[in-house]
N, C-alpha and C positions, 0 to 999 in steps of 0.2 A: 515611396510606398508602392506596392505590388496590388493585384486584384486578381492574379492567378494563385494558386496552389499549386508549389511546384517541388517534385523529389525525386527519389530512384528508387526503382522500384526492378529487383532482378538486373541492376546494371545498365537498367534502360534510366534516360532522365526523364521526367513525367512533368510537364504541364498544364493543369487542371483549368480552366478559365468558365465562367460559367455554373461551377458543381457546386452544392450545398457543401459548406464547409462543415455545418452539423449532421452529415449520411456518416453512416460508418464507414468504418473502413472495411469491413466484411462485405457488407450488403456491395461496395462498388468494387469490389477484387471479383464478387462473382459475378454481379449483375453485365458490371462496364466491362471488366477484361476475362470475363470465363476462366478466372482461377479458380475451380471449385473444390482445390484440397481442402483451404480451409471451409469450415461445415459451425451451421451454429449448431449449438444441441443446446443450449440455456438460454443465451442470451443474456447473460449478468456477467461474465467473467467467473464461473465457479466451475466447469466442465475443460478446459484446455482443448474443445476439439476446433475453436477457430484459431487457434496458434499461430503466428506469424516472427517472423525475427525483428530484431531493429538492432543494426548495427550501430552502436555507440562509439566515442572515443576509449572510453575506459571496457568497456565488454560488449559482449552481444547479449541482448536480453530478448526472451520471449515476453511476449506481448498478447492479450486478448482482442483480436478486430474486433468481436463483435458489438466493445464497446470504447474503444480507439475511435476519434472521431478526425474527418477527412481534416479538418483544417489544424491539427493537432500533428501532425504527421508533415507538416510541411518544413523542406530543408533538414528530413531526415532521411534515410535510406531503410530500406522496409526487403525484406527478403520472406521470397514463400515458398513452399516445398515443392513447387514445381521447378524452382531454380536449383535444386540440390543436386541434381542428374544433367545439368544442361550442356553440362562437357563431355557428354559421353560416360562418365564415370559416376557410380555412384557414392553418396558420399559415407564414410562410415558406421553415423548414424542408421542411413539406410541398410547398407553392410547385414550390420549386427540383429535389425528386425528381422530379417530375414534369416538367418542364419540362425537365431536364438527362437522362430516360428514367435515372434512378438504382435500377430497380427491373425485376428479372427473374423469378426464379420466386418473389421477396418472403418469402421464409422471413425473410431478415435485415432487411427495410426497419422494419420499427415501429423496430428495434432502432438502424439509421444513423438515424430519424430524429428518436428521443429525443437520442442524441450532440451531433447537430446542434443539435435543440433547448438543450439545457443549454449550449452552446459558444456560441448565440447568445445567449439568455437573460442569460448571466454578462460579454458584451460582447467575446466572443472576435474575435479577428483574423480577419479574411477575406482570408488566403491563406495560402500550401499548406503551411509548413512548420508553421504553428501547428491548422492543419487536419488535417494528417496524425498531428500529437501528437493530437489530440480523437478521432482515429475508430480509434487504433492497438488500442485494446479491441475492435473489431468487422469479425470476419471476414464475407466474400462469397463466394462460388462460382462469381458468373455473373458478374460485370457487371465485373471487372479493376480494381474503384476508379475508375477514369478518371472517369466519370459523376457517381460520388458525390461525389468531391473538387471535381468541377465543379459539382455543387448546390451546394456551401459557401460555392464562389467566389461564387455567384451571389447567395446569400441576404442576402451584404454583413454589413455591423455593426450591432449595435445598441448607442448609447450605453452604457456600463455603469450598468445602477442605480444609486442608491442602495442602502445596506445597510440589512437588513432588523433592526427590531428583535429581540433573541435570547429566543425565548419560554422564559416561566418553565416552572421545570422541578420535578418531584414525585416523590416516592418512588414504584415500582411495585414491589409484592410481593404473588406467585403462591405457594402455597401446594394442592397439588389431588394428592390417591393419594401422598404419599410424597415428589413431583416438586417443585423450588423454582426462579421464579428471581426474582430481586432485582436492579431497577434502582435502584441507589438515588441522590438529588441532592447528599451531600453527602460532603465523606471520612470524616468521625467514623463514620457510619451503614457506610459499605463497609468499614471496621477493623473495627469492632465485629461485623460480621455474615461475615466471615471467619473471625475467633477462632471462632465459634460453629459455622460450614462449615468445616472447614477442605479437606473434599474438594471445593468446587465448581469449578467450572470457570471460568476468566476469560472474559468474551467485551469484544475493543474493536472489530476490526473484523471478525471471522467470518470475511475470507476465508481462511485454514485451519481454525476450529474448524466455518464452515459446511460442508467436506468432511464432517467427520464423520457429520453429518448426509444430504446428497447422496450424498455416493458410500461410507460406511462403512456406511448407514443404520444409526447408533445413535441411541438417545435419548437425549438430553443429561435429566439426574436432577436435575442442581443445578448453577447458571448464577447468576452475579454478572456484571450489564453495567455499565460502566465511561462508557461514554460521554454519559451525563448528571452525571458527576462533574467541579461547575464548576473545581474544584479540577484535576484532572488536565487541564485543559482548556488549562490555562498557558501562555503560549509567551512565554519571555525570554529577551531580547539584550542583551549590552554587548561593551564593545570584546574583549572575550577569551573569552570561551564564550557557546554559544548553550545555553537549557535549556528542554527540554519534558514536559512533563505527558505521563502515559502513556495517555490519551487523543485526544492529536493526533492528526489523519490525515494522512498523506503529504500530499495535498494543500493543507491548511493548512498545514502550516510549510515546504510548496514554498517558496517563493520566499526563506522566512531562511536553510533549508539550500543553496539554488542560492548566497547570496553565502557562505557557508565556501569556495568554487572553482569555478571551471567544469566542472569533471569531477565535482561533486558533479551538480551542474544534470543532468549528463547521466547520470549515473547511475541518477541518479531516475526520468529519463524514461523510461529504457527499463526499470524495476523491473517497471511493470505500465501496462495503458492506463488510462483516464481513471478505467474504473470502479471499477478494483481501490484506486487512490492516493486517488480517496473515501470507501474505506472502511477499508483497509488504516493499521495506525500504525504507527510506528517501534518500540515499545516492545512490542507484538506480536512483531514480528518478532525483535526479542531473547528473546522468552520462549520463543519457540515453539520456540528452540534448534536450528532445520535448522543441518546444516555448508552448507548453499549460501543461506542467506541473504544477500542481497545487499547491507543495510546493515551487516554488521556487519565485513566488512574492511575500509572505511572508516573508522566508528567507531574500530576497535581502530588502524588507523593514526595520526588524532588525537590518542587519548587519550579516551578516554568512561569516564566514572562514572555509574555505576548507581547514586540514591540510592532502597534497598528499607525500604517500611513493613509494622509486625507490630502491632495496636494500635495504642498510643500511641508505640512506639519507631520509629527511623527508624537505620539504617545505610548507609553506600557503599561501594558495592564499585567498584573497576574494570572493566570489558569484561574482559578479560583474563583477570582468576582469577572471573568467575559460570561459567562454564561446568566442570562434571566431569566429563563425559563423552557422549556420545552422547546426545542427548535430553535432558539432564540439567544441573540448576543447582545452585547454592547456595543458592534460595529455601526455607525453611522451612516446614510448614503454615502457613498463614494468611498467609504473607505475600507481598508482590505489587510490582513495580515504580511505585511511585509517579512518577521523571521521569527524565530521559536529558539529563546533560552532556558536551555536544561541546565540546573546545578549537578554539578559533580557531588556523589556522596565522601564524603571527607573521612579520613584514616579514624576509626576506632566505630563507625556508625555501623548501623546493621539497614540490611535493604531487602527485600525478595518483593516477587509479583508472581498471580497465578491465573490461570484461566481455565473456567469452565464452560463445558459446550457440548454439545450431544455427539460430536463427531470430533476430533482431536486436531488433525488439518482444516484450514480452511473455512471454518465453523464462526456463525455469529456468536459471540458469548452470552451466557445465561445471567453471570458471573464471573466481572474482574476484578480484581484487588492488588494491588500495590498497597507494601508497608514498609515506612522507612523511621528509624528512629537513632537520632546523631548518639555522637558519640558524650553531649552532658544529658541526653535523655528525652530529649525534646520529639514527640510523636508526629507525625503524617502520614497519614491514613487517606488513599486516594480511590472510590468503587464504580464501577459501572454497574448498571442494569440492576442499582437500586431505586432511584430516583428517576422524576424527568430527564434530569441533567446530571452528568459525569460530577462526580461529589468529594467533599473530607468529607471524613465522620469527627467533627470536632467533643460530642461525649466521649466517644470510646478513647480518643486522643488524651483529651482531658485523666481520664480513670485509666490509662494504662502506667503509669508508677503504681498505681493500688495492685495489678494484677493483672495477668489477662483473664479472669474470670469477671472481673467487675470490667473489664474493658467488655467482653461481649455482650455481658447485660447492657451497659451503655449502647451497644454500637444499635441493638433491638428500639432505641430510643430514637437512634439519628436518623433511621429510615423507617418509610413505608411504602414500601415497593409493592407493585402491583402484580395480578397473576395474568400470564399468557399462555400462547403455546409454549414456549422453551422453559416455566418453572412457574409455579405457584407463586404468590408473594411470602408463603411460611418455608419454601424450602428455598428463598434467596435470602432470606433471614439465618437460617441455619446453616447456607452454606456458606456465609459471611463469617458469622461467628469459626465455624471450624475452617477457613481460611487463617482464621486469627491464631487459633491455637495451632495450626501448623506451623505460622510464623513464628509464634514464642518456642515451638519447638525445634526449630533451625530445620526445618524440612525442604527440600529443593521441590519445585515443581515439577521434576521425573520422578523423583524417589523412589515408582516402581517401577517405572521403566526402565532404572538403570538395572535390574537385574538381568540376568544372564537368560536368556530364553532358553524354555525347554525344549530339550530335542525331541 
């Protein structure tokens, strides 16, 4: 076991020994090495102006420092836009800012032009609709996109690499005042050392436990990271369920969750921008138990099983019954979601999801809904940001052979959702119901956007 944090960072290899493993990775790129491309401007991962790379085996992913934390990053390679010119030559990315004038009062540019960087890097498309998903993480002020979207165009493709071999990976355990945290490589080692914590904290992708940090300013005491556990690292497919390790990133099993449906695809996409779906996992977001989490009315539509490890024991639970309440599960001290079974929807079913949200990218939902109903008729109805917790609607389930009229009167049964900033509880009710009847209507969750824009 290790007690340094150690990576590369610009080609240089970095030994950390001594540094909070819970600082960001922002606050010590500027503070300790005076890289001050990257800039917070939020501090949640919703701006893209702290943008950084991370060079994976499978692509390069942009990344948000400002809630990247140091002990998370260890035994991976981190690239910042001061390294993009460090040959003398600028890199295309840059190129094309400039050339396409993608750069006004430049608070955001390092930040579009890591995006860039990582979207070209990983062999990304060069045009606009695959371009607009890459940069949907990073907002501008001055410049309308127009420009930026036209550097993209301009910077062209780059073959996709080759995949990079997947460096070995080592136990890290921090130990310093009281404070703990434990990377560990293997699962025996992350069982065992939960029994023994049973208060720590999980971290897989930080972006909600890095809040804590940014914007709660707590100290995280005792921290288990998940993400060099090759084990949870898993992602399997057969013809009837897809299963992932509870270390997956959105971004990784992008593309096996896009073939469960097209509305999965799109649902993903607008979950978070580039930065957050690299670092964000699925299995997170089940644990973290928001009622407006966005995978899990899907899920619960499905059909998902949660199989949770304590030790050396392993159980399943359904979606369904982990949740008791508000913030709250069925997880035991010590124990922790080890992987996340999706059913495949089977030949003759019908599926869609939709999400509503005051901003289209990027946006917490008002209003999620996945609806799926097999092919002898049998209903699953899975909502967020009706209830405490991510829900069926077992009336409207029940009452949809009568109709989908009596299916929405029912569904006005199965919740009482509350009012906040993002929706009253009478227009989460109503926008539930006509959720429903788009669903009976075979409507896509573009449907108007697929039309043709006006010139």
């Amino acid at each position: 076991m290790r007690e340094a944090i150690r990576f590369t960072l610009n080609g240089e290899r970095v030994s950390l020994a001594g540094e909070d493993p819970t600082r960001t990775l922002l606050s010590w790129l500027r503070e300790a090495r005076a890289l001050t491309g990257a800039k917070e401007g939020c501090a949640e991962g919703d701006c893209g102006a702290c943008t950084v790379a991370l060079v994976e085996p499978e692509a390069v992913r942009p990344i948000a420092s400002c809630i990247a934390l140091l002990g998370a990053m260890d035994e991976r390679t981190i690239v910042t836009v001061e390294h993009l010119a460090a040959h003398g030559r600028r890199h295309p990315a840059q190129e094309a800012i400039l050339d396409c004038h993608g750069s006004q009062c430049g608070f955001c540019t390092p930040g579009f032009v890591m995006a860039l960087y990582a979207h070209y890097e990983s062999g990304g498309a060069a045009e606009r609709a695959a371009l607009c998903d890459a940069l949907a993480g990073n907002l501008c002020r001055c410049t309308g996109y127009a420009p930026i979207l036209a550097a993209g165009l301009a910077m062209g493709t780059r073959p996709a690499p080759a995949r990079r071999p997947s460096p070995s990976q080592s136990t890290l355990s921090i130990e310093r005042g009281g404070r703990r945290f434990f990377a560990p490589a293997t699962l025996a080692e992350l069982s065992r050392w939960l029994l023994a914590h049973p208060q720590a904290r999980l971290l897989a992708g930080g972006t909600d436990l890095g809040l804590e940090v940014t914007k709660g300013l707590r100290d995280l005491d005792c921290v288990a990271y998940l993400g060099k556990v090759a084990e949870l690292k898993e992602v399997r497919e057969t013809d009837e369920a897809l299963e992932l390790g509870a270390a997956v990133t959105y971004a990784e099993a992008f593309e096996a969750l896009a073939r469960l449906h097209p509305d999965a695809r799109e649902l993903l996409r607008r979950l978070g921008g580039a930065q957050v779906r690299a670092m964000g996992t699925i299995a997170g977001n089940i644990a973290n138990a928001s009622p407006i989490g966005d995978t899990m009315p899907m899920l619960l539509a499905l059909g998902c099983t949660l199989t949770l490890r304590r030790g050396e024991s392993e159980r399943r639970v359904p979606l369904e019954d982990f949740y008791t309440g508000y913030r709250k599960t069925v997880l035991a001290p010590g124990e922790f979601i080890r992987s996340v079974r999706i059913e495949k929807p089977r030949p003759g079913a019908r599926f869609a999801a939709y999400k509503l949200s005051k901003r289209f990218d990027q946006d917490i939902s008002t209003v999620c809904a996945a609806f799926h109903v097999t092919a002898e008729g049998g209903a699953h109805f899975g909502f967020g940001g009706m209830a405490a917790t991510p829900a069926r609607a077992p009336r409207a389930e029940a009452a949809w052979p009568r109709g989908v009229e009596a299916a929405c009167a029912a569904l006005a049964e199965d919740f009482a959702p509350i009012s906040d900033h993002r929706g009253s509880a009478s227009y989460r009710v109503a926008a539930a119901q006509a959720l429903l009847r788009k669903f009976a209507a075979g409507i896509g969750p573009r449907a108007l956007l697929e039309l043709e824009p006006v010139a």
